[in-house]
PLY file of the C-alpha trace (Angstrom):
ply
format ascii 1.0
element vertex 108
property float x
property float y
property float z
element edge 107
property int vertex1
property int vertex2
end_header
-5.96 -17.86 15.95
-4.76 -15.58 12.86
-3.11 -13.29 15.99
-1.44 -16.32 17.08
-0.15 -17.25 13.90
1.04 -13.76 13.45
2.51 -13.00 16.66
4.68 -16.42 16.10
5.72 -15.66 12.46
6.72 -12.42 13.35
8.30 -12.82 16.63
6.01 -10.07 18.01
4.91 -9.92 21.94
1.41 -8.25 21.17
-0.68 -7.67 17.71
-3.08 -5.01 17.83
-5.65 -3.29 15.20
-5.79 0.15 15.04
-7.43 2.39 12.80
-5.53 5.15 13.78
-1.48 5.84 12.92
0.79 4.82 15.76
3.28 7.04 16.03
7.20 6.49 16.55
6.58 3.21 14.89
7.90 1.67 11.69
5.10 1.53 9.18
5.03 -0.09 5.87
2.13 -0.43 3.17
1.36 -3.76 1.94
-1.23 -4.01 -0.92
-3.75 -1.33 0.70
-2.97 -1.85 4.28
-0.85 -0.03 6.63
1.21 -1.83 9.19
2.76 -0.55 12.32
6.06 -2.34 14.17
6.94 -0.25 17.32
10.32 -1.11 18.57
12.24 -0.23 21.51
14.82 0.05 19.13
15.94 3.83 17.46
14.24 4.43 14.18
15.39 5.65 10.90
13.19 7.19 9.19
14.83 8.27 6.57
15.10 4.61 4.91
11.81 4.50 5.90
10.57 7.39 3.34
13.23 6.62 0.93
11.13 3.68 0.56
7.65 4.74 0.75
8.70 7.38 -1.85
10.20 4.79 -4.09
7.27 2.53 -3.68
4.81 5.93 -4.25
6.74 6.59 -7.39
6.29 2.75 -8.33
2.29 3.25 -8.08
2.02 6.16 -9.52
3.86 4.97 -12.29
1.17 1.82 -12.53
-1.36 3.70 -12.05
-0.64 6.03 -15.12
0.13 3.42 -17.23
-3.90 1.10 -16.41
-5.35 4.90 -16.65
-3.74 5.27 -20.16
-5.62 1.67 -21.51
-8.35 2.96 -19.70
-8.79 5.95 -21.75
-7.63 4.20 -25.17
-11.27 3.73 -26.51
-10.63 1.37 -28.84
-9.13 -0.76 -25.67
-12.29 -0.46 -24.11
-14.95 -1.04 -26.43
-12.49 -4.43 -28.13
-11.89 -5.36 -25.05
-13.86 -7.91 -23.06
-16.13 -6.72 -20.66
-14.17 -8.55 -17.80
-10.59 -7.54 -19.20
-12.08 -3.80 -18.62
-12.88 -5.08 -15.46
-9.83 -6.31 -14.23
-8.12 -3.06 -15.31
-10.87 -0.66 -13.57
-9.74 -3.10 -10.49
-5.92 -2.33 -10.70
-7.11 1.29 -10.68
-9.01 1.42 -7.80
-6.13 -0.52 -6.07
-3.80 1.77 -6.91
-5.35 4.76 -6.14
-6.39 3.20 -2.05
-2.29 1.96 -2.37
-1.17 5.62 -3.07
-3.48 7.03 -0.40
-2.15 4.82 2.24
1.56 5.52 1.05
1.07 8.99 1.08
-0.52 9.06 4.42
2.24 6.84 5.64
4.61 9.58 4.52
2.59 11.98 5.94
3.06 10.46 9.13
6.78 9.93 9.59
0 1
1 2
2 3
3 4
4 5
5 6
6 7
7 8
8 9
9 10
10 11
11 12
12 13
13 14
14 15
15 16
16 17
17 18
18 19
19 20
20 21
21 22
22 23
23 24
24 25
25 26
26 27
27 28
28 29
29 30
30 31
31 32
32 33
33 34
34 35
35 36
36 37
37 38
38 39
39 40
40 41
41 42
42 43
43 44
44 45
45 46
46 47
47 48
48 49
49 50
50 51
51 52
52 53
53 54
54 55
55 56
56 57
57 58
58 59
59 60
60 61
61 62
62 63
63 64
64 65
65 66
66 67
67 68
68 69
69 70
70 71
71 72
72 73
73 74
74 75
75 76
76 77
77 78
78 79
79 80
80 81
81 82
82 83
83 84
84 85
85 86
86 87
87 88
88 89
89 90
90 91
91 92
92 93
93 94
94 95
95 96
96 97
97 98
98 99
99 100
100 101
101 102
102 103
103 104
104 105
105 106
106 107
């Protein structure tokens, strides 16, 4: 069904899940995810990695800035346990969301 839905909402023919990168397709990151569109259409792939840098610079950016509370230890021990937490979450999901940008880049 959520193919279905999918397919519809994005006027697709055909949704597939790959682990691998398809290649001579337009990819995106979304949260930790990569996506793949393959077109008939010609690509550009330069927008394509001016965004995925500016995004990349965007996360690493983020990422220093939950890293830098992280490290403040008088953050972390007045903090509440689940405030810590929350920050050692936005961490982690930066760090998988820079991983798949950069292998996005890599890729193109």
């Amino acid at each position: 069904m959520f193919k279905s839905i999918l397919a519809k909402q994005t006027n697709a023919s055909k949704i597939n899940f790959v682990k691998e990168i398809v290649p001579n397709s337009i990819n995106t990151v979304v949260q930790k995810d990569k996506f793949f569109i393959e077109t008939e259409n010609e690509l550009d792939t330069t927008a394509q990695k001016e965004q995925l840098i500016k995004d990349l610079e965007y996360q690493k950016g983020f990422l220093l800035s939950v890293e830098k509370k992280l490290s403040n230890e008088r953050f972390v021990q007045n903090a509440k346990p689940e405030v810590v937490e929350v920050e050692k979450k936005k961490k982690a999901d930066a760090e998988a969301k820079i991983k798949a940008i950069e292998e996005s880049l890599a890729s193109l």
